[in-house]
N, C-alpha and C positions, 0 to 999 in steps of 0.2 A: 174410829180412827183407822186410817188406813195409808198404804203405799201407793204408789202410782207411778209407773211407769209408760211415758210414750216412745215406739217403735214402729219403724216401718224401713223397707227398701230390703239393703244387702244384706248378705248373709251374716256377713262377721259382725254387724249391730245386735243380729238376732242372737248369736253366738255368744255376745258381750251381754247382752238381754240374762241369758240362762245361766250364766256365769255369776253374776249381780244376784239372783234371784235365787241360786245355791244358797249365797252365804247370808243374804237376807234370810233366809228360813233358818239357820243355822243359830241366829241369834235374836231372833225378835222372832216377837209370840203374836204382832199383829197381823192382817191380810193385806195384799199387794193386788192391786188388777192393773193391767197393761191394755192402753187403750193403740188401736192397731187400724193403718188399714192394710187388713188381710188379703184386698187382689194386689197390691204392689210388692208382699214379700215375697221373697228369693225362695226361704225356706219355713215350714210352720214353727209357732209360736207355742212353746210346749209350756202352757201352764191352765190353771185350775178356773181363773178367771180373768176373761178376755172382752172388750168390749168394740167391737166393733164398725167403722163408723170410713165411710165415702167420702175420699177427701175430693176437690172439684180437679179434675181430669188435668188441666193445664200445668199443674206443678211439678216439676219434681219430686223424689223421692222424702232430696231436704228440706226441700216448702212445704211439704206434704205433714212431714212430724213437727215442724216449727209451727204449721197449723193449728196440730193436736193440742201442742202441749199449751197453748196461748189459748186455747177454746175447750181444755179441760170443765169449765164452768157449764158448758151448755150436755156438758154428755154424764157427769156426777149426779151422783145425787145427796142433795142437801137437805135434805125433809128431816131427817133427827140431828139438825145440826151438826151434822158428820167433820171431822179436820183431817184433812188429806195432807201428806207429803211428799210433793213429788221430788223424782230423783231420776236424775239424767243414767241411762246405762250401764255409765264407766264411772259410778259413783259405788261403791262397796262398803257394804258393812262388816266391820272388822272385828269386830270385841263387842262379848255383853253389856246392855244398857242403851244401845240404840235407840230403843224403844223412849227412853226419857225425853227425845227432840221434841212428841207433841206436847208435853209440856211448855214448851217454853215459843208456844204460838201468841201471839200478841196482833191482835185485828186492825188494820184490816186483810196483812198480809207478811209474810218475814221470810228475810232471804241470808245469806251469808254475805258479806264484803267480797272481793276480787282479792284476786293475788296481786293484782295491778290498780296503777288510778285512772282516772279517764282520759285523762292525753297521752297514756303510754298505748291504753287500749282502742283509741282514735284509727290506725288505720289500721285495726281489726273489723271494724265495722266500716266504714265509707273509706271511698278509694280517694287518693288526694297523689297528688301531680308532685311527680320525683319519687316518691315514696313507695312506689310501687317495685322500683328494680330492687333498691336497699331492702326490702323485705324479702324478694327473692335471694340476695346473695346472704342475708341471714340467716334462711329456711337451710340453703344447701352448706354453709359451715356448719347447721348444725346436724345433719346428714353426717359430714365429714367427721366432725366431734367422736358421734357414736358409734361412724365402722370403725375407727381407730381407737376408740374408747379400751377394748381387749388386749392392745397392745402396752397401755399402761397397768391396767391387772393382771396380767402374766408378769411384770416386772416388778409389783408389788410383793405377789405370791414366791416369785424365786430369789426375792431380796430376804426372805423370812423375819429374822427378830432384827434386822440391820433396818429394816423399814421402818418400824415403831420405835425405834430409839433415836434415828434422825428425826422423826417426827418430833418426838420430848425432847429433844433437842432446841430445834426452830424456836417449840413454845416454851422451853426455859430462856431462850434468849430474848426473847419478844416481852415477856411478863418482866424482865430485868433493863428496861428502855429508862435507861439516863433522865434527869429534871429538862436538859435542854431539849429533849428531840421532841418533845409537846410543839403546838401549832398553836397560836394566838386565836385562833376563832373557834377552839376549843374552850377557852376560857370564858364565863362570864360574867367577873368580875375583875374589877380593877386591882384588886390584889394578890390574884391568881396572875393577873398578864405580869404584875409586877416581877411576880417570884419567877415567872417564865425568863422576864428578860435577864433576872439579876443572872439566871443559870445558863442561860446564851452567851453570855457576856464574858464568865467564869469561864466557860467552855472556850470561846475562842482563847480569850489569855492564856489559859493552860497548853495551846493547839501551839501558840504563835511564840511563845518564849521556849517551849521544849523540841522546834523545828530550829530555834536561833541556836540554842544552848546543845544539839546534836548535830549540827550542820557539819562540824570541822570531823569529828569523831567516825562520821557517813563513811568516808574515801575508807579508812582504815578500817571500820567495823559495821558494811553493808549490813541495811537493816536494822539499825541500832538506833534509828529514829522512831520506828513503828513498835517497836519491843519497848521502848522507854514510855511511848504517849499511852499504850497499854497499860502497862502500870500505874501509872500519873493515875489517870483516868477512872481506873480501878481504885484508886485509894482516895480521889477527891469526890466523883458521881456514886461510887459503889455498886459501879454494871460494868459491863464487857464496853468496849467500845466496837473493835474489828467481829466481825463474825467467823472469817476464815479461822482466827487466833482462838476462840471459844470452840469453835469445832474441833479442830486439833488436840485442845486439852481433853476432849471426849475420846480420841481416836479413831478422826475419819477427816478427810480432806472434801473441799467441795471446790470446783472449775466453776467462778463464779461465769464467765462466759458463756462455757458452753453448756452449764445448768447441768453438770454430773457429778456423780458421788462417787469417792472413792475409799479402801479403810487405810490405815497407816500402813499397810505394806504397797500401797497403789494399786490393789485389785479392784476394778469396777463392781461398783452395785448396783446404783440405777440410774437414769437419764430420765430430770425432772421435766425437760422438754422431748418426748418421743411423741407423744400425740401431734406435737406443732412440729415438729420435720416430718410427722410422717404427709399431715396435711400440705405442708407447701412443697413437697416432692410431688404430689397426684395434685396438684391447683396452683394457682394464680395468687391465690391468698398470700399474704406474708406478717408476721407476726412484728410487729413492734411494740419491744422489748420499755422503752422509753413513757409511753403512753398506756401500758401494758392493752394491744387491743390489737382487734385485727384491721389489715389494710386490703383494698381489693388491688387491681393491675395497675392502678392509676394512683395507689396513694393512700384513697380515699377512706376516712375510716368507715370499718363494718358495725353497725351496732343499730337498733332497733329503736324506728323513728318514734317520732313523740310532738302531738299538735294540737292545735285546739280546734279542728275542722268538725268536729263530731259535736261539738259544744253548739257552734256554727250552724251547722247543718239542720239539728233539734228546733235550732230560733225559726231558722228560714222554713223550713215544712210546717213545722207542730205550733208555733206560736209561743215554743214555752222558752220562759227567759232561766239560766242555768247562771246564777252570780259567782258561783266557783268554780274558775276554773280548773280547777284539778281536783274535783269532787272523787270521793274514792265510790266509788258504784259497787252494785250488788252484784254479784256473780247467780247465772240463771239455774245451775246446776242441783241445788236443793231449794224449795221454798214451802213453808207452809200457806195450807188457805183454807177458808172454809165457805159459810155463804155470806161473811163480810165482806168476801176479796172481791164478788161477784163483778160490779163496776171497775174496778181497777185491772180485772182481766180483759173483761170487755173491752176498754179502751185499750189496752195493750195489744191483744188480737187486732182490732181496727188498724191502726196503725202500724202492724209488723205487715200486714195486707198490703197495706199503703207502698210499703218502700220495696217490696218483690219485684215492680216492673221499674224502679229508679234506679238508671244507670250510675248514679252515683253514692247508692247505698248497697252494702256488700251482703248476704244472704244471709243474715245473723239476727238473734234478738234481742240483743244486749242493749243495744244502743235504741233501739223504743221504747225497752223498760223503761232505762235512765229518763228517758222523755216520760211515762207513765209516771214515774216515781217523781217527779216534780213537780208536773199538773197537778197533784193529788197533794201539796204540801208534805212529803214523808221523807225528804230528803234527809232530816236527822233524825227518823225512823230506827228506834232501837234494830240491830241486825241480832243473825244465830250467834252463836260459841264458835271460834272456827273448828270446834271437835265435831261439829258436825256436818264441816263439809270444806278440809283440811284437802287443800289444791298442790298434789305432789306435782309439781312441774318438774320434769326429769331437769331441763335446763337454766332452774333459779339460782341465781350465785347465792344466795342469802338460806336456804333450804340446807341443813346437815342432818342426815337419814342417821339416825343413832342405832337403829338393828331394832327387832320386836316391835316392828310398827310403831315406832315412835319417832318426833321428832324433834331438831333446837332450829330457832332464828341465829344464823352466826351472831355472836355481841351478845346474847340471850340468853342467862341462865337456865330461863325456863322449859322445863319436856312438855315435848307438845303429845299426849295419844288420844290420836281420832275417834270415834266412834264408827263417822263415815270418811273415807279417803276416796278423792277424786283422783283418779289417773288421770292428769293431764296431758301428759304425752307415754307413746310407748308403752301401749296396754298390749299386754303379754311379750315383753320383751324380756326372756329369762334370762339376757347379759348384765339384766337390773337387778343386787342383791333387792332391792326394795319387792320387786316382782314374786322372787322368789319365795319370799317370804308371805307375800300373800297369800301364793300357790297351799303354803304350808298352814296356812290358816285355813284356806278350805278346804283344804286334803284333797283335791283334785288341781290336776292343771287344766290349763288353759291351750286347747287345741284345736283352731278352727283351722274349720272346711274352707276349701276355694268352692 
């Protein structure tokens, strides 16, 4: 049993190589070899065992290791029925127990799920008409996100305990959500929508006779409508109805506009929109508030395309027919194999070969797999644990970093702790507590060379 690593080209891969390969020793007792070609790199490859191997002159750097890793079959060896795991660079081993992943190989090959499905990760792979700018002004809001990211942590840190008590705050108000404010396509049954409408219904009556029966009182006793339907409210649902009015009783005011905080004597604490003025001050971008989402110069919303062209594209080149559309695919970044997988690489190499000179396939090997993985019938192919190759995407709305390398699905009771954690973006970004934290696991940082 062993690790595997493929590397080649720039420095900072190599650097990310050595880094990876720290904390793999730190907690697994098995051997790692990195398969290389050693005339393309920048810098040497400091380890014990290396294997070295001439990728064909014409490629790039990235064609070069998409090569390796997709023809690991031809350079292994499989004579004692050896299980190899390979692991993309910026894959880390976190915590004791890693080692238990070759367990749970299962032949003829096992990979992890995506953090995505196939039509979100469609123009990741093949390039498709319009979807090319929208992915640009994506990339650069989320550029913008992260240098302004700082400006919200300094206002976290000098709000002190005023910060986590508006927090319990928000979530005592949200967990106290009235019978009405449910959504009918949340229900489903016929006696759940029932009790919905009875409590809609309740709701308006109570809204529309305590506006008739304070209308005349209004001129004389400003206010005396909202302060009445509060209590009403409070004694028939047995929740807040206003949130301004619920905040108050805690001792802090909130500018539901301009998205700031104040405590009861009106001194400012924090501005829940800083990141979004400080972005539409330096851009074009502008936030609507409505939609909750971002707008480019024209309107248009920002948000990251989603198609079936890659589905498309699999039929038309490979012949293979994909009945789901929104198949959830394997992510390439850990996989186990052994010398079952051997045919199932082979074609996978064949074919990632195939789309290097097609203008309309993007430099990646994801989307051959998914073509691999269903020639091969293994579409409902048992996948890994995602502890083993747990895809920190710095910009997942649905991802909450709980500290100690662990993490929750927002909605999800459950902690999630990796074994292996994939940086998906911002590998060594130390404005990242998650980063940091890693740092602190390997007891070294992370500090590459140009």
């Amino acid at each position: 049993m062993k690790y595997v690593f493929v590397v080649c080209g720039a420095a900072q891969h190599i650097q990310a190589l050595h880094f990876a390969l720290g904390l793999l020793k730190q907690f697994s007792r098995k051997p790692a070899v990195v398969v290389t070609d050693a005339s393309r790199n920048a810098i040497p490859i400091q380890h014990n065992e290396i294997i070295d191997i001439a990728t064909p002159p014409q490629l790039s750097a990235h064609e070069a290791a998409i090569y390796l890793k997709t023809s690991l079959h031809r350079h292994l060896d499989f004579n004692n029925d050896e299980t190899y795991c390979y692991l993309d660079s910026d894959v880390l081993a976190v915590r004791p127990g890693v080692d238990e992943i070759f367990n749970h190989f299962i032949p003829p090959i096992r990979f992890c799920s995506d953090h995505c499905r196939m039509m979100e990760f469609s123009p990741s792979a093949v390039y498709q008409p319009g979807s090319e700018e929208l992915i640009r002004k994506q990339k650069e809001l989320e550029v913008l996100r992260h240098r302004y990211q700082p400006l919200e942590e300094a206002q976290k840190a000098e709000a002190g305990a005023h910060y986590e008590r508006i927090q319990a705050i928000k979530k005592a108000f949200n967990a106290a959500q009235p019978a009405h404010a449910g959504k009918f396509k949340d229900f489903g049954s016929c006696k759940g929508r029932l009790r919905l409408l009875l409590a809609k219904t309740a709701f308006k009556a109570l809204f529309w006779s305590n506006a008739v029966l304070t209308f005349p009182l209004e001129i004389l006793y400003p206010g005396i409508r909202k302060k009445s339907f509060e209590s009403l409210h409070k004694a028939v649902f047995g929740a807040p109805f206003e949130f301004d009015a619920f905040v108050q009783k805690h001792g802090y005011r909130y500018d539901k506009k301009e998205r700031k905080w104040y405590d009861e004597q009106g001194q400012f604490i924090f501005d829940e929109a800083i990141v979004i003025r400080a972005i539409e001050a330096q851009s074009a971008f502008r936030w609507d508030g409505l939609t909750l989402s971002w707008q480019d110069s024209e309107g248009r919303k920002i948000s990251w395309p989603s198609s079936d062209a890659l589905r498309q594209l699999i039929h038309q080149k490979f012949g293979v027919h994909i009945n789901q559309k929104n198949w959830q695919h394997w992510n390439g970044g850990v996989f186990l194999f052994g010398r079952a997988s051997i045919p199932f690489l082979e074609q996978w190499h064949a074919w990632t070969l195939e789309i290097f000179h097609d203008p309309k396939w993007k430099t990646r090997d994801q989307g051959t797999l998914i073509a691999t993985v269903w020639k091969y019938g293994l579409e409902n192919h048992s996948t890994l644990p995602i502890e083993y190759n747990f895809i920190a995407d710095y910009y997942h709305p649905r991802i909450q970093y709980n500290g100690d390398l662990s993490f929750r699905f927002r909605g999800s009771p459950d902690c999630i702790r990796p074994f292996l954690l994939h940086i998906y973006h911002h590998f060594g970004d130390t404005s990242w507590p998650l980063w940091l934290d890693v740092e602190d696991r390997a007891g070294q940082s992370f500090s590459p060379t140009e």
